[in-house]
GUVOFI-902381 format. One line per field, with one value per residue (C-alpha): residue in three letters; residue number from 1; x negated, y negated, z. Coordinates in pm, whole numbers, plus 50000, padded with zeros to 5 digits. Layout:
// GUVOFI-902381
residu <- ALA;...
num <- NUM;...
px <- X;...
py <- Y;...
pz <- Z;...
END
This chain:
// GUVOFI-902381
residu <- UNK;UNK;UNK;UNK;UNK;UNK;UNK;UNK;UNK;UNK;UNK;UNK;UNK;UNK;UNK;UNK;UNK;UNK;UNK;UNK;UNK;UNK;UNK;UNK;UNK;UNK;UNK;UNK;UNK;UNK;UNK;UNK;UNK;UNK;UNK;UNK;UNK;UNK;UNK;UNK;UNK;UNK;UNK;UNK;UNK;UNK;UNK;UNK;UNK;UNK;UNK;UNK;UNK;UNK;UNK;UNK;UNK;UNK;UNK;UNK;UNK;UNK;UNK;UNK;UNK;UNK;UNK;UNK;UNK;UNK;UNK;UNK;UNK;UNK;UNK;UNK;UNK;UNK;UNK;UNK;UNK;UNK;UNK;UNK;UNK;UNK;UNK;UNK;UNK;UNK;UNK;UNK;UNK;UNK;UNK;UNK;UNK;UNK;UNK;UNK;UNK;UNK;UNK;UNK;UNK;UNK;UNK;UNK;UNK;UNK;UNK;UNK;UNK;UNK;UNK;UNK;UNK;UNK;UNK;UNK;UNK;UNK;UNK;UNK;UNK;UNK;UNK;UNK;UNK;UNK;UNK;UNK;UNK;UNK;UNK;UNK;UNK;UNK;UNK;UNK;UNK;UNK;UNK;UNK;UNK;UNK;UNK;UNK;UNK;UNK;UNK;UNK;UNK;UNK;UNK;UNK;UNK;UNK;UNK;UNK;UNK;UNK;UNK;UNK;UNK;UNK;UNK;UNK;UNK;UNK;UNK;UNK;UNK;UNK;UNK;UNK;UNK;UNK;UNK;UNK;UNK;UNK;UNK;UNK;UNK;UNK;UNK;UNK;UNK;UNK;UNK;UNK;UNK;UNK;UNK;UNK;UNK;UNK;UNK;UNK;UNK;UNK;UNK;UNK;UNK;UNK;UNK;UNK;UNK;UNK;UNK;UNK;UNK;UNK;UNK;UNK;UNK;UNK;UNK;UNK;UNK;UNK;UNK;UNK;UNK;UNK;UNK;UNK;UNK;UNK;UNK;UNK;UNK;UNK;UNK;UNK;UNK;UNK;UNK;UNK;UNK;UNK;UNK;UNK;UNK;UNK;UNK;UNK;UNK;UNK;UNK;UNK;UNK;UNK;UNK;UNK;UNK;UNK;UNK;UNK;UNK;UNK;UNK;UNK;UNK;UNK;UNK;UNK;UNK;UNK;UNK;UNK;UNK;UNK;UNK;UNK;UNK;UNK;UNK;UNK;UNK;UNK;UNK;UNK;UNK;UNK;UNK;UNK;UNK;UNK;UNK;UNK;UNK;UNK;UNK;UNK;UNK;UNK;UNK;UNK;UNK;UNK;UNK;UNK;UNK;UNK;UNK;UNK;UNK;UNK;UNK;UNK;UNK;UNK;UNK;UNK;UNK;UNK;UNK;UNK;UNK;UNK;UNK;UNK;UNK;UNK;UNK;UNK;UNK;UNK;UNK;UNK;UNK;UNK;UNK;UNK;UNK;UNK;UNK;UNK;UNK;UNK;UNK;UNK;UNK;UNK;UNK;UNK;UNK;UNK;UNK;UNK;UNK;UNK;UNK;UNK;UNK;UNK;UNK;UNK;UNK;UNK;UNK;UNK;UNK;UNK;UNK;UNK;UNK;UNK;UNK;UNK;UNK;UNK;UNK;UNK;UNK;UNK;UNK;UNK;UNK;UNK;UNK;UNK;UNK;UNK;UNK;UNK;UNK;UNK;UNK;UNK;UNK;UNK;UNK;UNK;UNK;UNK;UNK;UNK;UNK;UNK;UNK;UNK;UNK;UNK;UNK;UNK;UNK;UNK;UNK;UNK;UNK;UNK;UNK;UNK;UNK;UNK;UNK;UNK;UNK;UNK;UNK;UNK;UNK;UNK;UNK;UNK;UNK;UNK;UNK;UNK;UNK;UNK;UNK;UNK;UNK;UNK;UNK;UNK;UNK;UNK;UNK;UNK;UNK;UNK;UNK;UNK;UNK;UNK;UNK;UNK;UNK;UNK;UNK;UNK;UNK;UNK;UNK;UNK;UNK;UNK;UNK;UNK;UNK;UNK;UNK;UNK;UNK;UNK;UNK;UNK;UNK;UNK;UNK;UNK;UNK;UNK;UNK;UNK;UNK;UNK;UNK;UNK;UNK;UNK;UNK;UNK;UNK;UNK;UNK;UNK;UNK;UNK;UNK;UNK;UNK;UNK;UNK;UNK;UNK;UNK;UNK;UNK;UNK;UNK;UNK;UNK;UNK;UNK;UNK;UNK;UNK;UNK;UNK;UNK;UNK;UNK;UNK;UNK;UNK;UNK;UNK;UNK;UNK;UNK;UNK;UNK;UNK;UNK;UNK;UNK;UNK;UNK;UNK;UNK;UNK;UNK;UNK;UNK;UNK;UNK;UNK;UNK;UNK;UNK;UNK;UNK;UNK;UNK;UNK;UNK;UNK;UNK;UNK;UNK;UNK;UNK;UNK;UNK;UNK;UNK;UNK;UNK;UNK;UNK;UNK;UNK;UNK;UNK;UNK;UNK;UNK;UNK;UNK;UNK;UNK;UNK;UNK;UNK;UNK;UNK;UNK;UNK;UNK;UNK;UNK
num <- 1;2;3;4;5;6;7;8;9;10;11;12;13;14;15;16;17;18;19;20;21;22;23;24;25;26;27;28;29;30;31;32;33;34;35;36;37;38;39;40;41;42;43;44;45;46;47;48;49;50;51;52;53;54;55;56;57;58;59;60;61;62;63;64;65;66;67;68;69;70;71;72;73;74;75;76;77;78;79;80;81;82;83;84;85;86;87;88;89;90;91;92;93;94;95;96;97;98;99;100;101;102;103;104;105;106;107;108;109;110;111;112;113;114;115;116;117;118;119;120;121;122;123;124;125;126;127;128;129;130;131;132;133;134;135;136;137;138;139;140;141;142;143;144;145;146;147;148;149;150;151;152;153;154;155;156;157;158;159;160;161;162;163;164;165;166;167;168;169;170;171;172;173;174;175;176;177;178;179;180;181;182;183;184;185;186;187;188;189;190;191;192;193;194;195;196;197;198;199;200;201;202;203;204;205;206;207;208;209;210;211;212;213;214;215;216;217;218;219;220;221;222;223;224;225;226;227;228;229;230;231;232;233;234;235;236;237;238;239;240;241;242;243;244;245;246;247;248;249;250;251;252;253;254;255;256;257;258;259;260;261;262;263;264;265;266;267;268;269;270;271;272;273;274;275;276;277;278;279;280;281;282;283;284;285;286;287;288;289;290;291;292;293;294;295;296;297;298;299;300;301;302;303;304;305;306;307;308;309;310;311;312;313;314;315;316;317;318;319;320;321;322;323;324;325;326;327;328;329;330;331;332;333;334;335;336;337;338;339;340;341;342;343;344;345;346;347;348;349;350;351;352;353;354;355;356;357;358;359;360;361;362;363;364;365;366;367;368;369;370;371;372;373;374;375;376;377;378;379;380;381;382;383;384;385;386;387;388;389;390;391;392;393;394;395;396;397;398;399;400;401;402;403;404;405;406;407;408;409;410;411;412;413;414;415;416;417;418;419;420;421;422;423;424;425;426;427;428;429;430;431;432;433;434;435;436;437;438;439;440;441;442;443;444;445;446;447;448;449;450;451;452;453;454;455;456;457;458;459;460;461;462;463;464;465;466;467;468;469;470;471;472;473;474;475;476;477;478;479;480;481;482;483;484;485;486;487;488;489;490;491;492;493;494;495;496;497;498;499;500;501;502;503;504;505;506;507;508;509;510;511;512;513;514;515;516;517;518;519;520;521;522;523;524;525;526;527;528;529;530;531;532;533;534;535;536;537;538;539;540;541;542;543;544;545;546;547;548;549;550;551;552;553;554;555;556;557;558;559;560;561;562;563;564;565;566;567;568;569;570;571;572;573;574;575;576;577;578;579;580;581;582;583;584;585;586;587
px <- 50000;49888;49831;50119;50186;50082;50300;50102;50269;50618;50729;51114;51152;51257;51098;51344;51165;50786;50751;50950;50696;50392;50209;49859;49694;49595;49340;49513;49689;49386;49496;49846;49986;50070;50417;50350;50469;50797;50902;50850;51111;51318;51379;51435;51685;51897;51802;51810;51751;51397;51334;51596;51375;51063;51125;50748;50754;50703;50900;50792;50420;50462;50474;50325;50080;50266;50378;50734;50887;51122;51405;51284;51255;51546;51713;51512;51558;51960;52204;52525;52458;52550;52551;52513;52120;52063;52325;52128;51774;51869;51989;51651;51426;51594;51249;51310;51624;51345;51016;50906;50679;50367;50561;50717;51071;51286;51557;51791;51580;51562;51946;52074;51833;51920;52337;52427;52680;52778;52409;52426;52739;52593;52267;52459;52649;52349;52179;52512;52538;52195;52287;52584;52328;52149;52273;52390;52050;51847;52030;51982;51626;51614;51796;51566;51326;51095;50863;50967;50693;50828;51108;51246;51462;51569;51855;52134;52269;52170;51847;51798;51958;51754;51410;51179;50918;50624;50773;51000;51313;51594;51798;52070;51812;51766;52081;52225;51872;52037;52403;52552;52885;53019;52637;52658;53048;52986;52608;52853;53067;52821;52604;52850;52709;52306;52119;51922;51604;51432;51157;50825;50952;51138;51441;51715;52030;52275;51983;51906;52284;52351;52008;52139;52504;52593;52972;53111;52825;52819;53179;53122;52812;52965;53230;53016;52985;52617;52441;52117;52103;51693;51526;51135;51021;51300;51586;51894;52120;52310;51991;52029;52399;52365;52079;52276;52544;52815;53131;53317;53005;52923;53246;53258;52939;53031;53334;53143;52838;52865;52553;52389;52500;52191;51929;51655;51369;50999;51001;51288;51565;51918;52142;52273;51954;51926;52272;52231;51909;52063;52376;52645;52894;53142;52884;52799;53148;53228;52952;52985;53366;53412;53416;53389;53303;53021;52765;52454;52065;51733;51842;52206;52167;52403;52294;52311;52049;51768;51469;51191;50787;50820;51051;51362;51729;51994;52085;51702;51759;52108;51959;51666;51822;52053;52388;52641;52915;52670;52573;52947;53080;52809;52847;53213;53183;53149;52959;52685;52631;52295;52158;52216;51884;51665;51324;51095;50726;50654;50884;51118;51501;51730;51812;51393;51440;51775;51749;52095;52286;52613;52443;52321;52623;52773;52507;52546;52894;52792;52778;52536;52244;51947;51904;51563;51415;51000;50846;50476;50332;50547;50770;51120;51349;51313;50925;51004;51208;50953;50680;50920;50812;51128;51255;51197;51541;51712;51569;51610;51992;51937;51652;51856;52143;51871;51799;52118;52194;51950;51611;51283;50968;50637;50736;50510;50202;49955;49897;49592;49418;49138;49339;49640;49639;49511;49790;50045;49823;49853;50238;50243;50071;50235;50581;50434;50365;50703;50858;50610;50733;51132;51074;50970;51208;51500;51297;51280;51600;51781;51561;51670;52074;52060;51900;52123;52401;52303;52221;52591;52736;52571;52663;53032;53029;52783;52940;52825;52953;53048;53411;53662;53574;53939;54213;54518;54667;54307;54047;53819;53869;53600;53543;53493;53777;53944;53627;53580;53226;53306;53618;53344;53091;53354;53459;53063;52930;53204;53138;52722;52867;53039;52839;52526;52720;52859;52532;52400;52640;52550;52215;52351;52566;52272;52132;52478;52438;52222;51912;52057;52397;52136;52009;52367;52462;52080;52108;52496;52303;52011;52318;52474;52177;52149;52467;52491;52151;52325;52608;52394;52250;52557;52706;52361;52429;52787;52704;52449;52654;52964;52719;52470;52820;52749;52385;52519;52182;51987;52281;52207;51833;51897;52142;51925;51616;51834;51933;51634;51675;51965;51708;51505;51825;51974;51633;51650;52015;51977;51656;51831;52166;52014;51803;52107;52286;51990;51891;52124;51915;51680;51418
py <- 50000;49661;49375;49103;48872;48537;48239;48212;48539;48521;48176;48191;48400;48193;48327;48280;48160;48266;48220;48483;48717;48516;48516;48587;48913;49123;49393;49695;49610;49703;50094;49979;50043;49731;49707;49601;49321;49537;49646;49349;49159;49479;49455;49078;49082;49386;49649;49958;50231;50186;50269;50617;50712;50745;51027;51056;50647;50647;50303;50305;50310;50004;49686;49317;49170;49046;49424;49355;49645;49611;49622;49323;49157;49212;49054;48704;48693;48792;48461;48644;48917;49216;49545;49766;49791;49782;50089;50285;50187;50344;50664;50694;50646;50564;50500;50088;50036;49971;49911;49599;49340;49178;48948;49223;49141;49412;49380;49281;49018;48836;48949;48766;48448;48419;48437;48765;48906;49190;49282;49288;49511;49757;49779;49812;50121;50287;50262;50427;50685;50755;50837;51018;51236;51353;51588;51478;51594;51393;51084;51130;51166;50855;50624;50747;50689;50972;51102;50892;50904;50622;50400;50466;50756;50579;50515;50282;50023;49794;49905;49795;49444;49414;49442;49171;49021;48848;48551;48766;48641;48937;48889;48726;48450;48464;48356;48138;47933;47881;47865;48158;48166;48504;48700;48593;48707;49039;49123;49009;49233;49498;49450;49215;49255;49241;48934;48810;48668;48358;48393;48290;47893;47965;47935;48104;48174;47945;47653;47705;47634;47374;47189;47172;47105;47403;47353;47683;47881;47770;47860;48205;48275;48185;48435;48704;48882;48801;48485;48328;47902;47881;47680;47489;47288;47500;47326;47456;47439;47182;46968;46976;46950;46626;46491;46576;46342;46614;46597;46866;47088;46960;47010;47342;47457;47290;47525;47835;47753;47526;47619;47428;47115;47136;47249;47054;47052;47048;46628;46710;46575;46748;46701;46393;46236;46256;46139;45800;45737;45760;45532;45782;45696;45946;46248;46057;46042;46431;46570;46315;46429;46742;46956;46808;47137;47215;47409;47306;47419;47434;47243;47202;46907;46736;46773;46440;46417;46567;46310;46333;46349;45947;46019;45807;45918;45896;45491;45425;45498;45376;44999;45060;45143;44798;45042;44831;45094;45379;45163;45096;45450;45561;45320;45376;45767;45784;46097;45929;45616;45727;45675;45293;45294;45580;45457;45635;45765;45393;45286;45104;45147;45089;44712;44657;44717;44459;44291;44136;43919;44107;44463;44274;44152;44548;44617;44299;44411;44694;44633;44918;44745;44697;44388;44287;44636;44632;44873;44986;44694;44466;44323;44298;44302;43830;43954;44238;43992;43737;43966;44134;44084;44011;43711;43430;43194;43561;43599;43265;43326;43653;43470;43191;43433;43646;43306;43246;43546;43545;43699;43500;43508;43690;43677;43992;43913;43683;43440;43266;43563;43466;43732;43628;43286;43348;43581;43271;43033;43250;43278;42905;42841;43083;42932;42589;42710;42853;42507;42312;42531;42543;42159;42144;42388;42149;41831;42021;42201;41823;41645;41931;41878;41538;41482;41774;41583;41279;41445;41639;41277;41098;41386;41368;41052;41037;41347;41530;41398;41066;40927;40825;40454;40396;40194;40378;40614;40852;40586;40607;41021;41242;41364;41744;41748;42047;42232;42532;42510;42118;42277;42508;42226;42025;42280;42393;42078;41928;42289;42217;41821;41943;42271;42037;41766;41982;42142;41720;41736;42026;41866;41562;41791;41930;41586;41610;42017;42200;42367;42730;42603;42374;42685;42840;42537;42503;42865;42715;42441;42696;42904;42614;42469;42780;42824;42460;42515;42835;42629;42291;42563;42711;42327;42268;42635;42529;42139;42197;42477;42209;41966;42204;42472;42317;42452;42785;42979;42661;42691;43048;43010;42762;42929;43234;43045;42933;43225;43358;43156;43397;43691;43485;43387;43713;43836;43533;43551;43910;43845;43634;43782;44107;43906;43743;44052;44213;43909;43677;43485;43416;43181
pz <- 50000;49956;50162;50167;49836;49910;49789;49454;49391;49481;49256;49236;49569;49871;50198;50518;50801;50730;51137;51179;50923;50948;51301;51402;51309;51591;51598;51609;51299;51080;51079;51001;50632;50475;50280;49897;49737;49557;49916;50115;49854;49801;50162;50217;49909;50066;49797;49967;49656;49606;50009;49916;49623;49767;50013;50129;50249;50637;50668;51062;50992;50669;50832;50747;50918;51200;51244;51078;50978;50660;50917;51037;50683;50600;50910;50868;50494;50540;50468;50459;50730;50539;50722;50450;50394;50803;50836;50519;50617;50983;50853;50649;50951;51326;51486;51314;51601;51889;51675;51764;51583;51676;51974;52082;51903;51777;51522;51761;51911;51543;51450;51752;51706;51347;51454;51269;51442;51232;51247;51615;51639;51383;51598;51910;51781;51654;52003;52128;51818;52003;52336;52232;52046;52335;52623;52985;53150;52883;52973;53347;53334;53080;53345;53671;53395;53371;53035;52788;52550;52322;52363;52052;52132;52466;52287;52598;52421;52772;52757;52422;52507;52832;52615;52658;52373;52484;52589;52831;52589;52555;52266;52494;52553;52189;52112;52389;52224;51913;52019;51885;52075;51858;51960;52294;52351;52209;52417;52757;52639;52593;52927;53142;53494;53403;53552;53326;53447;53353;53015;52986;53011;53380;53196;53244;53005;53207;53224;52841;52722;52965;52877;52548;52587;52493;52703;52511;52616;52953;53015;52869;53092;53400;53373;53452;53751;53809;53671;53792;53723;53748;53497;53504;53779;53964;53857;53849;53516;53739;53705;53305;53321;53540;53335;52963;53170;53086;53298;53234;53228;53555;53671;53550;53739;54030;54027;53945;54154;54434;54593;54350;54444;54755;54576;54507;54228;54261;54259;54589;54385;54365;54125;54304;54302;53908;53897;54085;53920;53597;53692;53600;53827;53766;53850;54176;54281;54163;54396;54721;54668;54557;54825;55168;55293;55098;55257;55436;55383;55627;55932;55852;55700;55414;55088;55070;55360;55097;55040;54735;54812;54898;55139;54966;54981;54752;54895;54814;54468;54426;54534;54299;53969;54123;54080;54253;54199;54331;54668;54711;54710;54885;55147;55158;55284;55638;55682;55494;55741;55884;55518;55552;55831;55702;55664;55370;55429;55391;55654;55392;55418;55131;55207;55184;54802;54793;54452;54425;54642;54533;54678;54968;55056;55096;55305;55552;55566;55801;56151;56196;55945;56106;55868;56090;55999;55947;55731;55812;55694;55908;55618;55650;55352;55314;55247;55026;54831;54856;54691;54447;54033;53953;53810;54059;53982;54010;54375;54471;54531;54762;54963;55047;55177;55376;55554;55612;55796;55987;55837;55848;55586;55766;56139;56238;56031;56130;55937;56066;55911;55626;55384;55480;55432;55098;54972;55106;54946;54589;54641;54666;54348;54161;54271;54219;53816;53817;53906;53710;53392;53428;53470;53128;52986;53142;52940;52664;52647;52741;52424;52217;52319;52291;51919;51770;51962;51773;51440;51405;51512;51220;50971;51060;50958;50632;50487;50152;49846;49980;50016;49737;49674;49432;49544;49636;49939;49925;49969;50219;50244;50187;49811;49858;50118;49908;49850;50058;50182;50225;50454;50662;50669;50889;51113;51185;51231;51500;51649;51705;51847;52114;52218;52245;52443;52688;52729;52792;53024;53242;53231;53376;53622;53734;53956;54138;54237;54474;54365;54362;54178;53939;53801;53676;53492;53333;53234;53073;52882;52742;52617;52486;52267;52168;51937;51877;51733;51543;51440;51311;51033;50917;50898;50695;50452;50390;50339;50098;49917;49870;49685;49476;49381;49007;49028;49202;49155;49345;49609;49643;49751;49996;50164;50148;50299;50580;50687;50831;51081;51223;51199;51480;51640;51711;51862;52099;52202;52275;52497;52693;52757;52833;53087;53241;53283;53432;53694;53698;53523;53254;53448
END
């Protein structure tokens, strides 16, 4: 036999997955007999007569280099699935059910990874055509499992579906992979109260379909008898379920498997944690809520109770990732009170990390707060604030309500210290450049209002194409007044007047306001300027248009040159509404 055809050789044959057929050559496949180039595309096209003519072929010693038998060809190459050559090929030599291929995968490894399900049933009923071949005292010794030479003529149909390849996948892992709902109904069916351990990857069945939302899969796992959750990092399929942000998954294996709710991951996080972190509200509620008797674990503690490496809780993160919805319902459960004071390993509690004067103001509403708390290094949650990154207008409004309740900057550290002094000293300075440079964005911002202010006034009254100078009842009225882009022109450039003179007037608004109130109504004006600065260049598209229409394709560029300056527009308006809905504010 010869070796196998290379591609150069097989023009106008389509190979199925050459990952399948194609893997690294191992040693002891040097004695092997490699299939020729007829056979190898006899058996990927299905053609079974040229493998019943030659009665002498040994089709369990003829394999490619990757120790595929034609059996196994076939299978990969297959589109439709037919049974026919599988059932004949079987007949001609039975040893190809269990022969497995350089990874260890037998035919029904690849039959249930490629989705075949008639392949699957017809393999299944020859490993059961086997057993019924043998007698009672064959099978007995088979299941304590004694002298079997070869696993060939083993023959259980759950022992062939329990087989592992190198990657410890059975052919149930094989096909909950690649979400083949029909496969997995029917190997259930066949072997419904195995446990199926996790692979190679610590993953296990459940944990593979949930991971990859999989819901149909999931549902049909979980109705057997016996079903293990594991997956890497010991997560549980939970963990995936939580993270894919799947409700009704979640749901469902909350149903099936409560016990999951309480069990952590390597990092310490349950399934809770994950959820919080990732601001899906609707998880966090489902497993503070769904069963009020859940279980406890180690020292009878709520699940809730469970901290990561750094020591934080489930309130830590739910003030971190600044979920006001999370802190509230969290807040509002009563068993979960002693959260509201639990230091970490750093001696924070959750009101140190306080970024918002909305979240802040849930957390004052406790009586129980220990709103003075110090963490190790003698900061309470004023100084955490103080030395936060985030934007310093956006603080500005929670440190003035820490003060007012109460809390005062640095009153445990010592401040005649050499290092001390310096890091107030840089704090200073940097708040002195923050001032210096909102000062000049309020110049700036009030220059800018005012001269588009004055520039849309003077248009609305020198408008394109000049007014009709005739005696009688039109005189004085604008020329173009019927002309469409003359219509637009109007509208656009009274819009960029009064955006940019109400934004003048928050300016002017501002002297009469306090400083924190100051900084909503400059943020107003910025906004402002903004789309009367958006507005001034449509009123400048449409009045040019009106006057150039006769020269349409000179109309046509200059509208087309203006309009880049949306393309920097949107970028900038985006920016800074993202930034406003993130801090309050954008300086």
């Amino acid at each position: 036999m010869a070796t196998i055809p290379s591609s150069s050789n097989s023009t106008g044959r389509t190979q199925a997955n050459e990952g399948d057929l194609i893997q690294s050559i191992e040693p002891e496949t040097a004695d092997l007999t490699f299939m020729d180039s007829k056979l190898y595309w006899d058996a990927a096209e299905g053609i079974i007569d040229s493998f019943k003519e030659d009665k002498e072929l040994k089709l369990d010693q003829i394999m490619t280099p990757s120790k595929n038998s034609v059996l196994h060809v076939y299978i990969t190459s297959s589109e439709t699935g037919q049974t026919n050559f599988v059932e004949e090929i079987l007949k001609i030599c039975p040893e190809l059910l269990m022969q497995p291929n350089a990874n260890d995968d037998i035919p029904l490894h690849v039959a249930s990874r490629y989705g075949h399900e008639h392949i699957v049933k017809v393999l299944i009923e020859r490993a059961k055509a086997l057993d019924h071949g043998r007698g009672d005292d064959d099978l007995d010794d088979l299941e304590s499992g004694s002298n079997s030479r070869t696993t060939v003529y083993v023959g259980a149909a759950k022992e062939m579906l329990r087989k592992t390849n190198k990657e410890n996948d059975t052919s149930f892992h094989e096909a909950v992979r690649f979400g083949h709902l029909g496969v997995v109904r029917m190997l259930i069916e066949e072997d419904p109260d195995y446990l199926y351990a996790a692979n190679g990857a610590g993953e296990s069945p459940l944990y593979m379909a949930a991971e990859r939302g999989y819901r149909d899969l999931v549902n049909e796992i979980l109705e057997c008898s016996s079903v293990r959750a594991g997956g890497p990092n010991n997560r549980t399929a939970l963990h995936a379920a939580t993270i894919a942000k799947d409700k009704e998954m979640t749901r469902t294996i909350i149903h099936k498997m409560e016990r999951l709710t309480k069990q952590a991951d390597d990092k310490g996080w349950t399934p809770l944690h994950y959820a919080v972190d990732l601001n899906y509200l609707w998880i966090v509620k489902m497993l503070l809520h769904f069963d009020k008797d859940v279980a406890y674990i180690r020292d009878k503690k709520d699940c809730c109770e469970l901290v990561d490496n750094r020591g934080w809780n489930i309130l830590h993160f739910a003030v971190e990732s600044e979920n006001s919805f999370a802190v509230r319902e969290i807040l509002n459960a009563p068993p979960l009170g002693y959260l509201l004071n639990q230091k970490d390993n750093d001696g924070n509690t959750p009101f140190h990390f306080i970024t918002r004067k909305s979240i802040a103001k849930k957390f004052l509403a406790r009586p129980r707060l220990d709103k003075m708390a110090f963490n190790k290094n003698n900061q309470n949650a004023l100084d955490m604030a103080s030395i936060s990154k985030r934007r310093v207008v956006g603080m500005r409004f929670l440190k003035s309500h820490l003060r007012k309740v109460g809390l005062r900057h640095r009153p445990r550290i010592i401040s005649n210290r050499g290092e001390n002094r310096q890091e107030l000293d840089q704090e200073i300075k940097k708040n002195d450049l923050n001032t210096s440079r909102k000062e000049k964005a309020r110049e700036a911002s009030l220059i800018v209002g005012t001269l588009i202010a004055t520039v849309t006034f003077a248009a609305g009254f020198t408008l394109p194409g000049g007014y009709v100078s005739d005696k009688g009842p039109l005189q004085g009225t604008a020329v173009l007044r019927k002309n469409n882009a003359f219509q637009a022109f109007v509208i656009t450039n009274t819009i960029a007047f009064v955006l940019s003179s109400v934004a003048v007037l928050n300016q002017i608004a501002m002297l009469l306001m306090t400083k924190n109130k100051s900084a909503i109504f400059f943020e107003r004006a910025v906004h402002l300027i903004l789309w009367a600065m958006g507005a001034m260049v449509l009123a400048l598209i449409t009045g040019v248009f009106a006057v150039l229409e006769p020269s349409l394709w000179l109309a046509i560029v200059v509208c087309v040159i203006s309009l880049f300056f949306f393309d920097h527009f949107y970028v900038i308006c985006k920016f800074s509404w993202l930034r406003w809905f993130k801090f309050g504010s954008t300086f």
